[in-house]
C-alpha positions, -999 to +999 in steps of 0.1 A: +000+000+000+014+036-009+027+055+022+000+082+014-027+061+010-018+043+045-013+078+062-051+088+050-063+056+060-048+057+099-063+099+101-098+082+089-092+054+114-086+085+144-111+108+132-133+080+137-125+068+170-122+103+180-157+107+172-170+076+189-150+080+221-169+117+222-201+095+215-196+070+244-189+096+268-223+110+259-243+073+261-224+074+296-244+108+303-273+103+293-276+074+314-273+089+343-258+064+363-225+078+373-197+088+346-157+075+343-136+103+362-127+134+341-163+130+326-174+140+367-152+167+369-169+178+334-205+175+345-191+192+379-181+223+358-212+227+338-223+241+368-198+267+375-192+282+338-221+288+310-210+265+286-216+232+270-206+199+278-183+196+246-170+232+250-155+223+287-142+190+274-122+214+251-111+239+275-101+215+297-082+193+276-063+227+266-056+237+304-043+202+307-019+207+281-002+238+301+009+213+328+023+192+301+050+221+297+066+215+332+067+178+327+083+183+296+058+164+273+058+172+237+020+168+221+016+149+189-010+159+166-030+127+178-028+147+212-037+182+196-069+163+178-078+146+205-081+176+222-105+193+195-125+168+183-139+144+212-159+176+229-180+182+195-187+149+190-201+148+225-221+179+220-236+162+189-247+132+206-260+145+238-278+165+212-293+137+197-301+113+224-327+118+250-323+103+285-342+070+287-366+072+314-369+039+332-339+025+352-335-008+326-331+015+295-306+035+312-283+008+320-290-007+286-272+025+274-245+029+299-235-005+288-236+002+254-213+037+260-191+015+282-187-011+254-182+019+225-159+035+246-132+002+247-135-002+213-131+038+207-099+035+227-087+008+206-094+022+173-077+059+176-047+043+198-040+018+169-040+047+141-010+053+157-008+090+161-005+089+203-031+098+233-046+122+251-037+150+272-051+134+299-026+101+298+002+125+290-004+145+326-002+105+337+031+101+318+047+131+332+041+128+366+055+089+361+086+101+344+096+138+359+084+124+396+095+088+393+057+077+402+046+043+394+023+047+363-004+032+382+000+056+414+001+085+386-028+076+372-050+068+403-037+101+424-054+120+391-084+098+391-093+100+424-085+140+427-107+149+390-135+128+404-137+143+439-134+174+426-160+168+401-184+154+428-176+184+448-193+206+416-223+184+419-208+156+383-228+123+387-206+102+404-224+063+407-224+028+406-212+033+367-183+050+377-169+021+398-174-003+370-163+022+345-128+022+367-130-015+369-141-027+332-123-005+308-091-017+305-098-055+306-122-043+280-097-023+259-070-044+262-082-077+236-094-055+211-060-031+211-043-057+192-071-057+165-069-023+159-032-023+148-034-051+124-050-029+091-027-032+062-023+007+072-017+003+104+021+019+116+037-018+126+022-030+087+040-001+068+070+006+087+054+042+095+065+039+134+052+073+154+072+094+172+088+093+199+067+118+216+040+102+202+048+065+210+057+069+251+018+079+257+006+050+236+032+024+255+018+041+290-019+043+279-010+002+269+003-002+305-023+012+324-053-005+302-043-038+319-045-020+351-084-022+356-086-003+391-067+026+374-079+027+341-112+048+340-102+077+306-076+077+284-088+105+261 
């Protein structure tokens, strides 16, 4: 396959899992049965600033990315997009889908966000282009403070979400499985996702190195269920 072709191929195959992570975090919403972690603290500061759900998503992902300059992380443009395109995508589907009104229907859909959001985590990892801001605050703290990847990544966890509960963000029953069943979730299918005849290990087309340390950590901590709650 031409080197161009694959590189449009693996930016359809982000673009795409971008847009589905956004859309599993707003299944996980409209449930209403608690959210994963930074989507608390997101729901916490819809109440303190005027603006959407997809909007803070943005903003926050952007004020994340000022901490990455102390830790000395570098941002891929899988990092930058990440950044931009998972709020709008949420927007549109909060937009679109109505909060069920019996308990049963509700679960039905938090399962079904829970479920798109391993295989959205899969598919935009595998393009190969890195992770989010959020796993590169992880990956700074692990290699500027020498933490554990695993103590990095709960010490945020457990800080976005009691500070999201603090703002009133639906914390739940579904956020303890979401911290518990994502990464044995995401793990299987990562594989998958990185075996397209465009994929970077098929053509040769290796990322970055900046790009390539938050994947490897992201990786790490998927098979880490009690830490492993967000990885956009």
């Amino acid at each position: 396959m031409p080197r161009s072709t694959a590189l449009t191929l693996r930016f359809v195959q982000l673009f795409v899992g971008l847009f589905l992570y956004g859309a599993s975090t707003a299944l996980q919403v409209r449930a209403v049965v608690g959210v994963s972690s930074w989507t608390v603290l997101t729901e916490g500061l819809e109440h303190v600033v005027p603006w959407s759900f997809g909007v803070i998503t943005v903003v926050s992902s952007g004020v994340i990315l000022l901490f990455w300059i102390p830790l000395r992380q570098k941002p891929g443009i899988g990092t930058l997009l990440n950044a931009l395109a998972i709020g709008p995508s949420a927007d549109l589907v909060l937009w679109l889908v109505p909060t069920p009104a019996d308990l049963a229907s509700r679960v039905l859909l938090f399962a079904a966000g829970l479920a798109l959001l391993a295989v959205a985590t899969a598919f935009y990892i595998g393009a190969g282009f890195g992770t989010g801001a959020r796993d590169g605050l992880m990956v700074g703290l692990h290699e500027r403070l020498g933490w554990p990847v695993w103590v990095a990544r709960t010490v945020i966890e457990v800080s976005v979400v009691v500070v999201g509960w603090l703002l009133g963000g639906d914390v739940g029953v579904g956020t303890v499985i979401a911290a518990f069943a994502i990464g044995p979730m995401v793990q299987p299918l990562m594989p998958l996702f990185r075996r397209f005849p465009w994929s970077p290990e098929r053509t040769g087309a290796a990322p970055s190195a900046q790009e390539a340390r938050p994947a490897t950590a992201a990786s790490a901590q998927e098979a880490r269920p009690a830490a492993a709650s967000e990885v956009a």
